[in-house]
PQR file of N, CA, C, O and H, with PARSE charges and radii, in Angstrom:
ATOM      1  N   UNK A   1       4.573 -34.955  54.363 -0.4000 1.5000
ATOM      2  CA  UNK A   1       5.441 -35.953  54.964 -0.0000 2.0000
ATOM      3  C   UNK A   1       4.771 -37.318  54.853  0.5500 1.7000
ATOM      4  O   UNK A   1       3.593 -37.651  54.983 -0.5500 1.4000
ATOM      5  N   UNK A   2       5.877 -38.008  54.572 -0.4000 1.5000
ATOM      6  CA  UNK A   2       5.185 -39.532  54.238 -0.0000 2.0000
ATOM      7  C   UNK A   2       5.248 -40.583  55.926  0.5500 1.7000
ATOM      8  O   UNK A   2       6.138 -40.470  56.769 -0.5500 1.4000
ATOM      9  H   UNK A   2       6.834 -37.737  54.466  0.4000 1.0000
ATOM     10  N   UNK A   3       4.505 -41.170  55.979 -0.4000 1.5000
ATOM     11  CA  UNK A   3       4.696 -42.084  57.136 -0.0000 2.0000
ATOM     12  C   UNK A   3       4.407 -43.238  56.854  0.5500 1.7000
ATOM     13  O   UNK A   3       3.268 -43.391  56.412 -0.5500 1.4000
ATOM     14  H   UNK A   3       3.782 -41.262  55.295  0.4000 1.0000
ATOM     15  N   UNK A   4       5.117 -44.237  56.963 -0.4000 1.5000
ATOM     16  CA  UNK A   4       5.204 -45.385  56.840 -0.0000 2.0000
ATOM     17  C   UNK A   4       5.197 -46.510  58.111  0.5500 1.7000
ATOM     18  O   UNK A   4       5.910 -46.347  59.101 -0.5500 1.4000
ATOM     19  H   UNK A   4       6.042 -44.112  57.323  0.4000 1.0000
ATOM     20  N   UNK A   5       4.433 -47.494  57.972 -0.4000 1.5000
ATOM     21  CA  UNK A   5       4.545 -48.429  59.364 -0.0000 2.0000
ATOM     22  C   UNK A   5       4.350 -50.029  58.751  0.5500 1.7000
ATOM     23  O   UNK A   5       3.552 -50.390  57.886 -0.5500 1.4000
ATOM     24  H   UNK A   5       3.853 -47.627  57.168  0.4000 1.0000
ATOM     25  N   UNK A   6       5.095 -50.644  59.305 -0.4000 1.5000
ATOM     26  CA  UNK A   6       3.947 -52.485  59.524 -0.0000 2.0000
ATOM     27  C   UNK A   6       3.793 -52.590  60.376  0.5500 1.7000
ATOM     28  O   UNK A   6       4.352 -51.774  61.109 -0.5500 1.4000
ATOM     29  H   UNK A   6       5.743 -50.350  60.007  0.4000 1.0000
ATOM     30  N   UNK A   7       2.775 -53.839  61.142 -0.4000 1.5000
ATOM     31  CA  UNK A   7       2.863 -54.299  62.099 -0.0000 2.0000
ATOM     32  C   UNK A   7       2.576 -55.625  61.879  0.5500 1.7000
ATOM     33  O   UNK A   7       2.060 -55.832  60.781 -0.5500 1.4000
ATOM     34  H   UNK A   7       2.321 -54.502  60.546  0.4000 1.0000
ATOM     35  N   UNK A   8       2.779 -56.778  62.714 -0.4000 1.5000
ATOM     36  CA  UNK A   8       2.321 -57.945  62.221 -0.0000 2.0000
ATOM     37  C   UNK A   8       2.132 -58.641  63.716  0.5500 1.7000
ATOM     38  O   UNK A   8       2.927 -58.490  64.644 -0.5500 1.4000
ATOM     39  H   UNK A   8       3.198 -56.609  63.606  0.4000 1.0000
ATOM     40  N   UNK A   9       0.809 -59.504  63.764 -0.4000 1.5000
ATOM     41  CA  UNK A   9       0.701 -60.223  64.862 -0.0000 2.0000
ATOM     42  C   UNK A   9       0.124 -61.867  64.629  0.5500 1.7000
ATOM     43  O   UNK A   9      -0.510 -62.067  63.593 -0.5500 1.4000
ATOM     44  H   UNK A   9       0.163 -59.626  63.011  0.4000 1.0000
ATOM     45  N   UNK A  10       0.240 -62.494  65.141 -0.4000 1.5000
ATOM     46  CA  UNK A  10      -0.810 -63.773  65.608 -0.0000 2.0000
ATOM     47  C   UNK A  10      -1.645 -64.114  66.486  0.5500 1.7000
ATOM     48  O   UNK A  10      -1.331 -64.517  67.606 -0.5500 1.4000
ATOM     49  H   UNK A  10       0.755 -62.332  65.982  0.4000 1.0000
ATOM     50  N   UNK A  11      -2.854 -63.979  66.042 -0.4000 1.5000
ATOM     51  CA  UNK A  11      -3.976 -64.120  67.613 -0.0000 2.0000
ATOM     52  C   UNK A  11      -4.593 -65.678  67.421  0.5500 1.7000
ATOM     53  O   UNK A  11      -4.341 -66.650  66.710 -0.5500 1.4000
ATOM     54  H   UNK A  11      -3.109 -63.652  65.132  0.4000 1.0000
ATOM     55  N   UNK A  12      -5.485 -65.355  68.408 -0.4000 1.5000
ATOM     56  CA  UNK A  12      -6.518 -66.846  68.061 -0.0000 2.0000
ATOM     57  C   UNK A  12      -7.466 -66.221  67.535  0.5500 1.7000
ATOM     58  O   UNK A  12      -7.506 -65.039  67.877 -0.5500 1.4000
ATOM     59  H   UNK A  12      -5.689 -64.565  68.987  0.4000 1.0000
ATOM     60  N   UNK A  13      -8.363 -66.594  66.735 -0.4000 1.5000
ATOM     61  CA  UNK A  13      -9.546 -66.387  66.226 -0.0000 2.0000
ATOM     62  C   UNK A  13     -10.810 -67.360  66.324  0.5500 1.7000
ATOM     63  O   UNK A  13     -11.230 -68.000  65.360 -0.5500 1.4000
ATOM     64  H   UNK A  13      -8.331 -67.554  66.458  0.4000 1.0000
ATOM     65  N   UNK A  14     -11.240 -67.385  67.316 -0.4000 1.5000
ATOM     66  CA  UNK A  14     -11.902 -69.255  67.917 -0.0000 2.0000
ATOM     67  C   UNK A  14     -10.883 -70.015  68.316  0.5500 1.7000
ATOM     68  O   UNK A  14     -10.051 -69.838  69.205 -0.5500 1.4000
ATOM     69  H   UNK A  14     -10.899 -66.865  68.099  0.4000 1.0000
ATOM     70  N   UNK A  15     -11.062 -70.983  67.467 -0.4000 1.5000
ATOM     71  CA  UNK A  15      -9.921 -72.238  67.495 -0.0000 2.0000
ATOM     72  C   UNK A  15      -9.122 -71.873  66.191  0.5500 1.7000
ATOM     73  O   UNK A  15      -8.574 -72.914  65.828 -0.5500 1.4000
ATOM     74  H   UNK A  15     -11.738 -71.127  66.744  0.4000 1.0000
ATOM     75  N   UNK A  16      -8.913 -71.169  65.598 -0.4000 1.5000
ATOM     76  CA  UNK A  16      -7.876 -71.000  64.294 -0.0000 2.0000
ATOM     77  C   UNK A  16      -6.774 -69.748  64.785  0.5500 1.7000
ATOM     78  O   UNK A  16      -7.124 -68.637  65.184 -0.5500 1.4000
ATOM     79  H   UNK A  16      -9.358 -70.323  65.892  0.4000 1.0000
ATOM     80  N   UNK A  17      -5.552 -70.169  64.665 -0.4000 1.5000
ATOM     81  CA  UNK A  17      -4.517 -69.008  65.205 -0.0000 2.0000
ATOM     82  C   UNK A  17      -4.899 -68.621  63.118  0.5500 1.7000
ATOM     83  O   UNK A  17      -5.094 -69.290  62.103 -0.5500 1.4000
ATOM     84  H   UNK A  17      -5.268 -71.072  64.342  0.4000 1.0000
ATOM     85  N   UNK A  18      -4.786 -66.689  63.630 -0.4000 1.5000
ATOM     86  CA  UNK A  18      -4.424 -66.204  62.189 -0.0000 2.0000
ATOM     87  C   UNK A  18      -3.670 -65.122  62.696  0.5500 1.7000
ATOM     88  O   UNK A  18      -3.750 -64.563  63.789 -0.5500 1.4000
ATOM     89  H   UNK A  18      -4.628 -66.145  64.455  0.4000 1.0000
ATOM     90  N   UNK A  19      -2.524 -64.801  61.215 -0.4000 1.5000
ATOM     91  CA  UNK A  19      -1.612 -64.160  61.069 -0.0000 2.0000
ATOM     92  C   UNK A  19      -2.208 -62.556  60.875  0.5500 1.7000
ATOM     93  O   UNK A  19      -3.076 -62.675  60.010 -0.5500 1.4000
ATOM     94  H   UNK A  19      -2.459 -65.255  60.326  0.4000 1.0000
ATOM     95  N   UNK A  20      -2.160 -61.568  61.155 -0.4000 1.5000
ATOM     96  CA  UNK A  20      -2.771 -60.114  60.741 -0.0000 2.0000
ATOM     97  C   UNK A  20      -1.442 -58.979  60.540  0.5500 1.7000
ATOM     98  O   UNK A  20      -0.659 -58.563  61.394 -0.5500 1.4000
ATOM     99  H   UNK A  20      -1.455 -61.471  61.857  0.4000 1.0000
ATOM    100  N   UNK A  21      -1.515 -58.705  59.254 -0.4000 1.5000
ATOM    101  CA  UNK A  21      -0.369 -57.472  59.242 -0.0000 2.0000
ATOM    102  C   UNK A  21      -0.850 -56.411  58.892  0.5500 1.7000
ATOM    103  O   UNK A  21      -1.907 -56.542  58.274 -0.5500 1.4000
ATOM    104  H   UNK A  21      -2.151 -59.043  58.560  0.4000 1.0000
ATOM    105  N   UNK A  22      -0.506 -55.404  59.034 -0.4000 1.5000
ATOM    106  CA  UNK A  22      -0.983 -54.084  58.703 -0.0000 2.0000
ATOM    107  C   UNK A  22      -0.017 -53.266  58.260  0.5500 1.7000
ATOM    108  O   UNK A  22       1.033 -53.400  58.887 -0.5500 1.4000
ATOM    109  H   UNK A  22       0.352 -55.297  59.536  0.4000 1.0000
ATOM    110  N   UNK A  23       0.001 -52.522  57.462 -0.4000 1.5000
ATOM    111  CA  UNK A  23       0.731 -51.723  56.344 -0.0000 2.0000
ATOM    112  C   UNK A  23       0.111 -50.419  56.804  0.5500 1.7000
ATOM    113  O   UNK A  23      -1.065 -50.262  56.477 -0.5500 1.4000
ATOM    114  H   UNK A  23      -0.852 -52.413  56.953  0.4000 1.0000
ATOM    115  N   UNK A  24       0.818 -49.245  57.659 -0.4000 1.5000
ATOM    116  CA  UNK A  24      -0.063 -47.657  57.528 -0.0000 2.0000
ATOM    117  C   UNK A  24       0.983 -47.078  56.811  0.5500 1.7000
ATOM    118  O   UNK A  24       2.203 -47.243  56.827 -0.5500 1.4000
ATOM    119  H   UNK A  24       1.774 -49.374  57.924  0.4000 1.0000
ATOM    120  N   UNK A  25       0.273 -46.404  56.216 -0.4000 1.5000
ATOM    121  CA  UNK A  25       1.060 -45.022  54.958 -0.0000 2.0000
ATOM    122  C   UNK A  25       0.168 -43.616  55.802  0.5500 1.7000
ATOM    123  O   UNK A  25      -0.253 -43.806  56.943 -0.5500 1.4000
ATOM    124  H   UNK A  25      -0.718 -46.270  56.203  0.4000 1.0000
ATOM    125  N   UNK A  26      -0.002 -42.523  55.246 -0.4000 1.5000
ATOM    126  CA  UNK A  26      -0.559 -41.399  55.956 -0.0000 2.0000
ATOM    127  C   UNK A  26      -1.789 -41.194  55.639  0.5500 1.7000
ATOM    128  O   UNK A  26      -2.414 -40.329  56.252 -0.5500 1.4000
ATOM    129  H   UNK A  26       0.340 -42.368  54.319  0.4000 1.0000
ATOM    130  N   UNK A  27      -2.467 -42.016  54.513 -0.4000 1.5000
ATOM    131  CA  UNK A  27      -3.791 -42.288  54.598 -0.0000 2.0000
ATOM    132  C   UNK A  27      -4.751 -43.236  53.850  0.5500 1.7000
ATOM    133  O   UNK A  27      -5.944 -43.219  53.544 -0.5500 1.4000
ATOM    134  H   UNK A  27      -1.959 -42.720  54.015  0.4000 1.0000
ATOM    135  N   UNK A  28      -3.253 -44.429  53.623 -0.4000 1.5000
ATOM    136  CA  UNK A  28      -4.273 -45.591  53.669 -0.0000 2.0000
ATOM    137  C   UNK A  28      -3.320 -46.752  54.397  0.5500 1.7000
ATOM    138  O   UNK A  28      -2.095 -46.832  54.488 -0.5500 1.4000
ATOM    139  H   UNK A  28      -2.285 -44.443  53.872  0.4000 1.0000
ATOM    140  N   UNK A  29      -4.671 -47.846  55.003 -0.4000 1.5000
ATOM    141  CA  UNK A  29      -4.092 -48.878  55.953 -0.0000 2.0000
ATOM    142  C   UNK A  29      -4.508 -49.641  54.969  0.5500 1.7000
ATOM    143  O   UNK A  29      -5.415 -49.393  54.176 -0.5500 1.4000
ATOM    144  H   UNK A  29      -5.666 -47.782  54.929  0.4000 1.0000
ATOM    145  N   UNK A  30      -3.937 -50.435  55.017 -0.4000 1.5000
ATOM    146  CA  UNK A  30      -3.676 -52.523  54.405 -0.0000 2.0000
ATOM    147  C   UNK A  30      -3.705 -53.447  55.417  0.5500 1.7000
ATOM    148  O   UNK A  30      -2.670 -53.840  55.956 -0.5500 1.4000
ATOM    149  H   UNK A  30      -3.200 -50.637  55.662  0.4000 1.0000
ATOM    150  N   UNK A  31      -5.013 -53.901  55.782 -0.4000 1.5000
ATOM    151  CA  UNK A  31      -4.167 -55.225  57.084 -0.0000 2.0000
ATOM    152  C   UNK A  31      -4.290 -56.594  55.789  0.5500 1.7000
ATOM    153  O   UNK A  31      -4.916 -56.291  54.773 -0.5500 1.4000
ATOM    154  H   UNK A  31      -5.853 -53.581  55.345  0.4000 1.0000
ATOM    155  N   UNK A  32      -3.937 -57.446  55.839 -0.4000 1.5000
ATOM    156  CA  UNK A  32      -4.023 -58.422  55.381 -0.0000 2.0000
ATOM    157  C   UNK A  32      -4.012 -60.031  56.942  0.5500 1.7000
ATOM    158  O   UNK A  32      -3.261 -60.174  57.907 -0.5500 1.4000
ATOM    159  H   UNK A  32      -3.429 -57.692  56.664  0.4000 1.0000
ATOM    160  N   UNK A  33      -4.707 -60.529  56.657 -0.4000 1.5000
ATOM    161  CA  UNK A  33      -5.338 -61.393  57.451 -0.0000 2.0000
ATOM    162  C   UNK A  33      -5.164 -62.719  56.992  0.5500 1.7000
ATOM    163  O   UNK A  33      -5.923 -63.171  56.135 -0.5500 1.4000
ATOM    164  H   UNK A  33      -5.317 -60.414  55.873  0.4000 1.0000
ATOM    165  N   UNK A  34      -4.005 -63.562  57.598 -0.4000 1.5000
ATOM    166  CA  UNK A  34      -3.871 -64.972  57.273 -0.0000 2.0000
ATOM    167  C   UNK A  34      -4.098 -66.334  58.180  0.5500 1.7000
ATOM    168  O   UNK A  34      -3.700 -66.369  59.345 -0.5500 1.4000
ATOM    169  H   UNK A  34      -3.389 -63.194  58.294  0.4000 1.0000
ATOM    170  N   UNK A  35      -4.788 -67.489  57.540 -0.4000 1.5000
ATOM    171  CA  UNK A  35      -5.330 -68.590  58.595 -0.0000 2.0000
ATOM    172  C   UNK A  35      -4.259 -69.128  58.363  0.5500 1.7000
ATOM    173  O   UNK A  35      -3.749 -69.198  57.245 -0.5500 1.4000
ATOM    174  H   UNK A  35      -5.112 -67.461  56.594  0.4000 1.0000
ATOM    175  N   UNK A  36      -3.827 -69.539  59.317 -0.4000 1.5000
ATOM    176  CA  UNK A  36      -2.143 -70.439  59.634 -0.0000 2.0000
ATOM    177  C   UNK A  36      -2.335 -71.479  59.142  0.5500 1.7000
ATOM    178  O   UNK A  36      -1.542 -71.919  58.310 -0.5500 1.4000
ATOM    179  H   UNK A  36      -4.242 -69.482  60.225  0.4000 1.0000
ATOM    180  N   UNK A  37      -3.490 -72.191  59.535 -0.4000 1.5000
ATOM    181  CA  UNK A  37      -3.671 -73.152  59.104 -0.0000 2.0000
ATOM    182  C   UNK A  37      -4.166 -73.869  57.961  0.5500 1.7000
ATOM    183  O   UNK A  37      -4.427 -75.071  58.018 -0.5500 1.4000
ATOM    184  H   UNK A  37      -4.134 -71.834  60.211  0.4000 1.0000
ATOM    185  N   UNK A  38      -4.317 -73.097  56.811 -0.4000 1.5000
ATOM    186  CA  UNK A  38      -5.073 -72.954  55.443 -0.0000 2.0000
ATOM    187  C   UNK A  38      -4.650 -72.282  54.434  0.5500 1.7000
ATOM    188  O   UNK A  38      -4.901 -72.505  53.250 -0.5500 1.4000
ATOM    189  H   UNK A  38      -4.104 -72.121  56.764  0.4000 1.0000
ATOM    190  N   UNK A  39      -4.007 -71.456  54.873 -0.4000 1.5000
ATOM    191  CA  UNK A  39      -2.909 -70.242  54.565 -0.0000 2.0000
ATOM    192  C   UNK A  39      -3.976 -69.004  53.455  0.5500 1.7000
ATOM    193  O   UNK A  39      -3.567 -68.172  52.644 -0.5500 1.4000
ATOM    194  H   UNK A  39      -3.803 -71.274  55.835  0.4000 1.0000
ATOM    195  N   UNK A  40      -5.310 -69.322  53.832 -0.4000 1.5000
ATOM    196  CA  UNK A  40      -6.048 -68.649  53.574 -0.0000 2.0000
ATOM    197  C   UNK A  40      -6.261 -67.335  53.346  0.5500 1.7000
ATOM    198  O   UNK A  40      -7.222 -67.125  54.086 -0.5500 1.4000
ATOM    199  H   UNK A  40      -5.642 -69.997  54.490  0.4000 1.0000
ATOM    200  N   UNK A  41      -6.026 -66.385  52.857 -0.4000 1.5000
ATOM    201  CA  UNK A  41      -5.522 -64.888  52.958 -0.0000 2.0000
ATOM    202  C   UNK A  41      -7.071 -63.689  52.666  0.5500 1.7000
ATOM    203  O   UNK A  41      -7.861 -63.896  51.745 -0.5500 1.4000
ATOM    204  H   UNK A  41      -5.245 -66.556  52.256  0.4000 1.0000
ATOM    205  N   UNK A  42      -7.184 -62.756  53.444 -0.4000 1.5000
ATOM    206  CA  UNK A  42      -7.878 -61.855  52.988 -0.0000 2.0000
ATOM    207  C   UNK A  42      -7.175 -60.439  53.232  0.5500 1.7000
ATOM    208  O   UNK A  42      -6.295 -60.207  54.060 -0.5500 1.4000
ATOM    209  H   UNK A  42      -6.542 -62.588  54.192  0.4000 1.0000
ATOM    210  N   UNK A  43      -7.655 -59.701  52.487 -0.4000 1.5000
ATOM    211  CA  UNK A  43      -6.974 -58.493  52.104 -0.0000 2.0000
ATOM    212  C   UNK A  43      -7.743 -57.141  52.504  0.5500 1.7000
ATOM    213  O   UNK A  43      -8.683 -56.928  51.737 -0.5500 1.4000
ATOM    214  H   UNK A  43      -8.370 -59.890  51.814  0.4000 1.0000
ATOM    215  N   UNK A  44      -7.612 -56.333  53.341 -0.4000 1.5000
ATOM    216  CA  UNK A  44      -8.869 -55.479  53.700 -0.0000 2.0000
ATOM    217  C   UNK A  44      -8.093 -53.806  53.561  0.5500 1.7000
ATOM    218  O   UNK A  44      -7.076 -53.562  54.211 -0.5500 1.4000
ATOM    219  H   UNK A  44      -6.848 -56.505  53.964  0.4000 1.0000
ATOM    220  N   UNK A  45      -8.789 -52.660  52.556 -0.4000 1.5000
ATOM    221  CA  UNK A  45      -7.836 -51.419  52.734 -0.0000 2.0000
ATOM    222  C   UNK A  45      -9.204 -50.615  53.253  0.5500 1.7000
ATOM    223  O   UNK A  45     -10.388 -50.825  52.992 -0.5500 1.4000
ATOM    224  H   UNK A  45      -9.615 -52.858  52.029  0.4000 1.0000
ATOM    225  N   UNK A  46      -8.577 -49.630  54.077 -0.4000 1.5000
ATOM    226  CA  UNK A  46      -8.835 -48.472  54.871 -0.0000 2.0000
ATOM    227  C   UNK A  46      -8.611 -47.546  53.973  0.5500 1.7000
ATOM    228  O   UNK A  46      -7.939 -47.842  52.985 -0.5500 1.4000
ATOM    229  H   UNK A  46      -7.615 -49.460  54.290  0.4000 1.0000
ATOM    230  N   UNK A  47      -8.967 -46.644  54.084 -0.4000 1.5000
ATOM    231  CA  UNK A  47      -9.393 -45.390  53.432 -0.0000 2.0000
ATOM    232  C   UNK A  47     -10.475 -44.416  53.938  0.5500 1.7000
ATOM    233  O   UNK A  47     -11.406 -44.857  54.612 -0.5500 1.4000
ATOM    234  H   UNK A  47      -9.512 -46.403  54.887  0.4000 1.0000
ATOM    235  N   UNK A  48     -10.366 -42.822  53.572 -0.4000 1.5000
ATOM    236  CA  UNK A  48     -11.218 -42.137  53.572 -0.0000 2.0000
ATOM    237  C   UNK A  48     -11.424 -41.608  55.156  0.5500 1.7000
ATOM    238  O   UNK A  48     -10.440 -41.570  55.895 -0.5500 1.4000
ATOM    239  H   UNK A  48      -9.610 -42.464  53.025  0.4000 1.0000
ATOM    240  N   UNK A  49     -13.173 -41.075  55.794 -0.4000 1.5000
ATOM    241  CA  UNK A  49     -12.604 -40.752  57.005 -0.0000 2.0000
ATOM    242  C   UNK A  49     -12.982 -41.940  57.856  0.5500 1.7000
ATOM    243  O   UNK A  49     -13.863 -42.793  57.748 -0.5500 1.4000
ATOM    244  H   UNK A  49     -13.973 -41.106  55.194  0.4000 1.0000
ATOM    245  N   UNK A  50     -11.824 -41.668  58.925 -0.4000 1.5000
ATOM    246  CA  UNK A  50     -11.823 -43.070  60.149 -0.0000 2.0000
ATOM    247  C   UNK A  50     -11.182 -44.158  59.858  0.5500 1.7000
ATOM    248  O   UNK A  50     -11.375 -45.190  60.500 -0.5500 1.4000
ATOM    249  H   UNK A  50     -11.108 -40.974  59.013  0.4000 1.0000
ATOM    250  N   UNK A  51     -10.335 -44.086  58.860 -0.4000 1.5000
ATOM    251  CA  UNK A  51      -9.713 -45.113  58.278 -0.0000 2.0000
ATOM    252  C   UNK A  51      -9.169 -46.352  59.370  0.5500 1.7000
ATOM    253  O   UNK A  51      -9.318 -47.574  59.403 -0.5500 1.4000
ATOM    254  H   UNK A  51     -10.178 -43.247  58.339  0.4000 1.0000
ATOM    255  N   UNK A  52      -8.476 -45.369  60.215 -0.4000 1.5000
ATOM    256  CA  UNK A  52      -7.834 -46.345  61.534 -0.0000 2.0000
ATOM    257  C   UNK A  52      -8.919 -47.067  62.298  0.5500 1.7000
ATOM    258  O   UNK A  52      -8.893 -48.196  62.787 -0.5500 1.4000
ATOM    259  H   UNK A  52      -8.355 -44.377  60.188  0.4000 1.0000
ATOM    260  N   UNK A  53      -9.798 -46.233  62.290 -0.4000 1.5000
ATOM    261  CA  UNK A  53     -10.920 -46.849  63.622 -0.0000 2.0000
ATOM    262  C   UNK A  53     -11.381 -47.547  62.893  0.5500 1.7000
ATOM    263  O   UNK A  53     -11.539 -48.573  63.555 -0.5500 1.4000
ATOM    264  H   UNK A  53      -9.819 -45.315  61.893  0.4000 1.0000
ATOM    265  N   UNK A  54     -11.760 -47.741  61.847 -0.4000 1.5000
ATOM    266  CA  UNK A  54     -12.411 -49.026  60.677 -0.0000 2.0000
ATOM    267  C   UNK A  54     -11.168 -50.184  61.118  0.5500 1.7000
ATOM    268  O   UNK A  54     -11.476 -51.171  61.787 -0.5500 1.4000
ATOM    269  H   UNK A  54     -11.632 -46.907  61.310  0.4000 1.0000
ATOM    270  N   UNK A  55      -9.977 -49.983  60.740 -0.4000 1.5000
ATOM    271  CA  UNK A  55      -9.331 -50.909  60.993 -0.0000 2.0000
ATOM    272  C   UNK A  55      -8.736 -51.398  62.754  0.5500 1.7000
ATOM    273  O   UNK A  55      -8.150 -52.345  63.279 -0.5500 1.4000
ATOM    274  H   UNK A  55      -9.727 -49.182  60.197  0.4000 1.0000
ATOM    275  N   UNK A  56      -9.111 -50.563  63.009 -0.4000 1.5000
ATOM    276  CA  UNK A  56      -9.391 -51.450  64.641 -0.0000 2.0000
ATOM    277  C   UNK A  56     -10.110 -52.146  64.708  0.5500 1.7000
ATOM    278  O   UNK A  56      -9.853 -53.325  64.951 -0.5500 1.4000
ATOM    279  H   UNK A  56      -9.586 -49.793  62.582  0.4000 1.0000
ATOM    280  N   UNK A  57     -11.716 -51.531  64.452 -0.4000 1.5000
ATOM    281  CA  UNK A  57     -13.124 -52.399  64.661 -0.0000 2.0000
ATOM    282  C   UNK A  57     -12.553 -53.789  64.140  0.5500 1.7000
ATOM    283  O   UNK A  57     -12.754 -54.790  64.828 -0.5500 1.4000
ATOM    284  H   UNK A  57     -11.925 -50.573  64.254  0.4000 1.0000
ATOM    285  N   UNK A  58     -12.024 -53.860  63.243 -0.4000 1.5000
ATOM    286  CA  UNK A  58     -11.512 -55.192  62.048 -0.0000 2.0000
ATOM    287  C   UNK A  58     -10.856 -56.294  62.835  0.5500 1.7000
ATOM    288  O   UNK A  58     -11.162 -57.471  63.019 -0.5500 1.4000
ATOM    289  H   UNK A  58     -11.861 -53.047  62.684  0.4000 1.0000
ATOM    290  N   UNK A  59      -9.646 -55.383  63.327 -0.4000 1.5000
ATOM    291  CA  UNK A  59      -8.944 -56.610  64.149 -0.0000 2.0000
ATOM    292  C   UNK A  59      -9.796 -56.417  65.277  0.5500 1.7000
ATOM    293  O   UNK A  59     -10.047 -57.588  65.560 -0.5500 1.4000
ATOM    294  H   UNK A  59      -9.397 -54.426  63.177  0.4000 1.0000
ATOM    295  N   UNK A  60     -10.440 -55.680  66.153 -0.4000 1.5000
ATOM    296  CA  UNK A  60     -11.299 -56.354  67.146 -0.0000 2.0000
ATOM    297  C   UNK A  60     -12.117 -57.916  67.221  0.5500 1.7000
ATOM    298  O   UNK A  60     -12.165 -58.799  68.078 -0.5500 1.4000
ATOM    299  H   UNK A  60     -10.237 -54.729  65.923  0.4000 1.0000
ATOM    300  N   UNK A  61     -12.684 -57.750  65.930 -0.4000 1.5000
ATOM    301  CA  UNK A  61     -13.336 -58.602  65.286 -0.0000 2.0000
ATOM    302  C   UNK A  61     -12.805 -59.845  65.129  0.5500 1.7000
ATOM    303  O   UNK A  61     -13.399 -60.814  64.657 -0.5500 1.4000
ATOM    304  H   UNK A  61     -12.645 -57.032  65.235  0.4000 1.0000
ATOM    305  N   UNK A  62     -11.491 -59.808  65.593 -0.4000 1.5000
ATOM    306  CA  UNK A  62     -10.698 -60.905  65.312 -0.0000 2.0000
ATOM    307  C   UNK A  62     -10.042 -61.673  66.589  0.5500 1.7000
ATOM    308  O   UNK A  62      -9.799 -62.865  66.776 -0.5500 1.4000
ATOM    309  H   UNK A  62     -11.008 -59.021  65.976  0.4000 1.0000
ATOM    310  N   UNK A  63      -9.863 -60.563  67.358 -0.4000 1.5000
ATOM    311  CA  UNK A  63      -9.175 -60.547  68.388 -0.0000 2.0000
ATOM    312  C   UNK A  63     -10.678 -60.784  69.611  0.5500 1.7000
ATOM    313  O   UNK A  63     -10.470 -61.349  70.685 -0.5500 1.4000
ATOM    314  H   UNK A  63     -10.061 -59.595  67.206  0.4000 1.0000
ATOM    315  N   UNK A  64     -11.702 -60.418  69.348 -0.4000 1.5000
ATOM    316  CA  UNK A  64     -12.631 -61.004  70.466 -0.0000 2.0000
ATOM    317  C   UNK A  64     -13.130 -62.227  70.453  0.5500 1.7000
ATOM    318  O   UNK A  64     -13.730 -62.707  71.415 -0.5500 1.4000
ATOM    319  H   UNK A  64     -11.871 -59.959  68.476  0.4000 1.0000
ATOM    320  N   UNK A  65     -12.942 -62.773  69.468 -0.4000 1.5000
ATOM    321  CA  UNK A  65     -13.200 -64.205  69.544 -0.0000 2.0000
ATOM    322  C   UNK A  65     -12.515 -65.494  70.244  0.5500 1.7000
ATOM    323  O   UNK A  65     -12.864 -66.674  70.278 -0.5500 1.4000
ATOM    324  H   UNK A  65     -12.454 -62.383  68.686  0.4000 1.0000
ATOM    325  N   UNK A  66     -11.377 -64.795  70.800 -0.4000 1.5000
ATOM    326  CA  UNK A  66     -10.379 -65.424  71.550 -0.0000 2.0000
ATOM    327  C   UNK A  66     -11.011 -66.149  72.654  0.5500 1.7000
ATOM    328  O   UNK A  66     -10.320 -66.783  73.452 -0.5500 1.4000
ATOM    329  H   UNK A  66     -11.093 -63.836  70.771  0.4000 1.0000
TER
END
């Protein structure tokens, strides 16, 4: 069975709001990570084991800087 998801948010990251979306399939994640203000883009895939918890730690990383 296939599973499919997005999600998409805007946090602060310091002083820079960035855009974060995430793409889950059933065993690989895509977040992609954009500076609003630069329109700067990075691209990060999950895979393998812990895939999700890798991509938590990620947006944590993003989201504690608030």
């Amino acid at each position: 069975m296939l599973v499919q998801s997005s999600v998409a948010r805007t946090v602060m990251h310091g002083r820079r709001a960035v855009s974060i979306g995430v793409d889950m399939g059933s065993d690989l994640w895509v977040a992609t990570v954009v500076e609003c203000d630069t329109g700067k883009e990075r691209c990060h895939r999950f895979t393998g084991e812990q895939y999700d918890l890798k991509c938590y730690r990620m947006i944590k990383g993003y989201t504690d800087k608030v």
